[in-house]
C-alpha positions in Angstrom: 0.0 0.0 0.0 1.2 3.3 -1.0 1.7 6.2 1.5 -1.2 8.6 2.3 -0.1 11.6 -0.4 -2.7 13.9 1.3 -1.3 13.5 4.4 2.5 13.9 3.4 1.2 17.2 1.6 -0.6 18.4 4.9 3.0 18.1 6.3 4.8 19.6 4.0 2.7 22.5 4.0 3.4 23.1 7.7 6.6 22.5 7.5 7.4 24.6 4.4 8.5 27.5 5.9 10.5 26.5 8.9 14.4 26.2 8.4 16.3 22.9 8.0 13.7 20.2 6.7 14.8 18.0 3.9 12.4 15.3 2.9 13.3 11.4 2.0 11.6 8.9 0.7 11.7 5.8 3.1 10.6 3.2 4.8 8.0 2.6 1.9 6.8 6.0 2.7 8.2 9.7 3.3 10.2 11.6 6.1 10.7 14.5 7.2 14.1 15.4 8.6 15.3 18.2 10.3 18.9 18.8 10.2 19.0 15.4 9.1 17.3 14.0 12.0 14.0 11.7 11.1 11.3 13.9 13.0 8.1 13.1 10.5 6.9 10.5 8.4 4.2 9.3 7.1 3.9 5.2 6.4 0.5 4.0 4.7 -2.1 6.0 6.2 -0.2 6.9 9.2 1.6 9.9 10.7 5.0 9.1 11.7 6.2 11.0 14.9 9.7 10.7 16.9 8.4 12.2 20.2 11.6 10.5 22.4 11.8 8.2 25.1 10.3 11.1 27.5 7.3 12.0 26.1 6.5 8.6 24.6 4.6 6.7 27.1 2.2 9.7 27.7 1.4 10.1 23.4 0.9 6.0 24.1 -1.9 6.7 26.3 -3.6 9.0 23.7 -6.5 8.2 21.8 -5.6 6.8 18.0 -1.5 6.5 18.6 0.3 3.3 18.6 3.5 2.1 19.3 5.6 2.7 15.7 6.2 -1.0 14.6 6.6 -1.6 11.0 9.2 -4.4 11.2 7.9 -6.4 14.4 10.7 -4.2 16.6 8.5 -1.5 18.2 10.7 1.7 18.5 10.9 3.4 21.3 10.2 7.3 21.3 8.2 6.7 18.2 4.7 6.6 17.5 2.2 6.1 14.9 -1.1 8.4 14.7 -3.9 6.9 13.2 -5.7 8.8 10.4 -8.5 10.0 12.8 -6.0 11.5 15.5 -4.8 13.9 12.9 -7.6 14.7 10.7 -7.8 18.6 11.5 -5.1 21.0 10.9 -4.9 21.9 14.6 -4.4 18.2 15.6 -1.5 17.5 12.9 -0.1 20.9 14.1 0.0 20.0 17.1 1.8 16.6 16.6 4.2 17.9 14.2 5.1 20.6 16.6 5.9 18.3 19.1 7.9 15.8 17.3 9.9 19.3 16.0 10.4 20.1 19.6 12.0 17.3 20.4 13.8 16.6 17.6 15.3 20.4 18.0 17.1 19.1 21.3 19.1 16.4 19.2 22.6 17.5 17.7 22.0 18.0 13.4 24.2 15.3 11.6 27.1 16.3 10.0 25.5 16.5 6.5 22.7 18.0 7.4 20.5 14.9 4.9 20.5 12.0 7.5 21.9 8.8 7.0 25.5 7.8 8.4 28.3 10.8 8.4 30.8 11.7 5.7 33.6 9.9 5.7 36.6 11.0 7.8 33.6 12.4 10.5 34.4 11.6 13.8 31.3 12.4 15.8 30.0 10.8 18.6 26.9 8.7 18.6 24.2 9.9 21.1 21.4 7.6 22.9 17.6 8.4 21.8 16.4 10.8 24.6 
């Protein structure tokens, strides 16, 4: 199944005017990375959020979010939202603002697009907050 392209529009359009978003296909879908960190995605019909180890357990407890599990590993400090918990604009705001948030406190990867660092890079790996 295809990703939801209405969806991954709806994000884009929010995140078209803040500084350092890139966006990658992946995972059979699209993400949105901010200074190369995965902070939004969108899988099938699904919003994609990296909320971090912190905030996760309390988004778990939320109506229409799941644990994000697309390979039988659930990931911690990632969710899924269901279609219905981000139907309105102020709902998909506010998710995308939170993932942003978070994903703000993490160090930008060398090459600013994600993925592993250039070659010759010597920089420490950091643990999933």
């Amino acid at each position: 199944m295809p990703y939801d392209e209405l969806l991954a529009k709806r994000v884009r359009s929010l995140l078209a005017r803040r500084q350092g978003f890139t966006e990658k296909k992946m995972f059979g879908g699209v993400g949105f990375l901010l200074e190369g960190n995965m902070c939004v995605g969108v899988w099938k019909e699904f919003l994609i959020l990296r909320l971090g180890v912190e905030a996760y357990q309390s988004a778990l407890d939320e109506e229409h979010v799941r644990q994000f599990d697309i390979t039988g590993r659930p990931m911690t400090g990632w969710v899924m939202v269901e279609p219905d918990g981000a139907r309105g604009v102020p709902q998909l705001k506010a998710w995308v603002d939170r993932a942003t948030a978070f994903v703000q406190t993490l160090p930008a990867k060398e090459n600013g697009k994600g993925g592993k660092p250039k070659a010759g890079s010597r920089r420490k790996k950091t643990k999933e907050r």
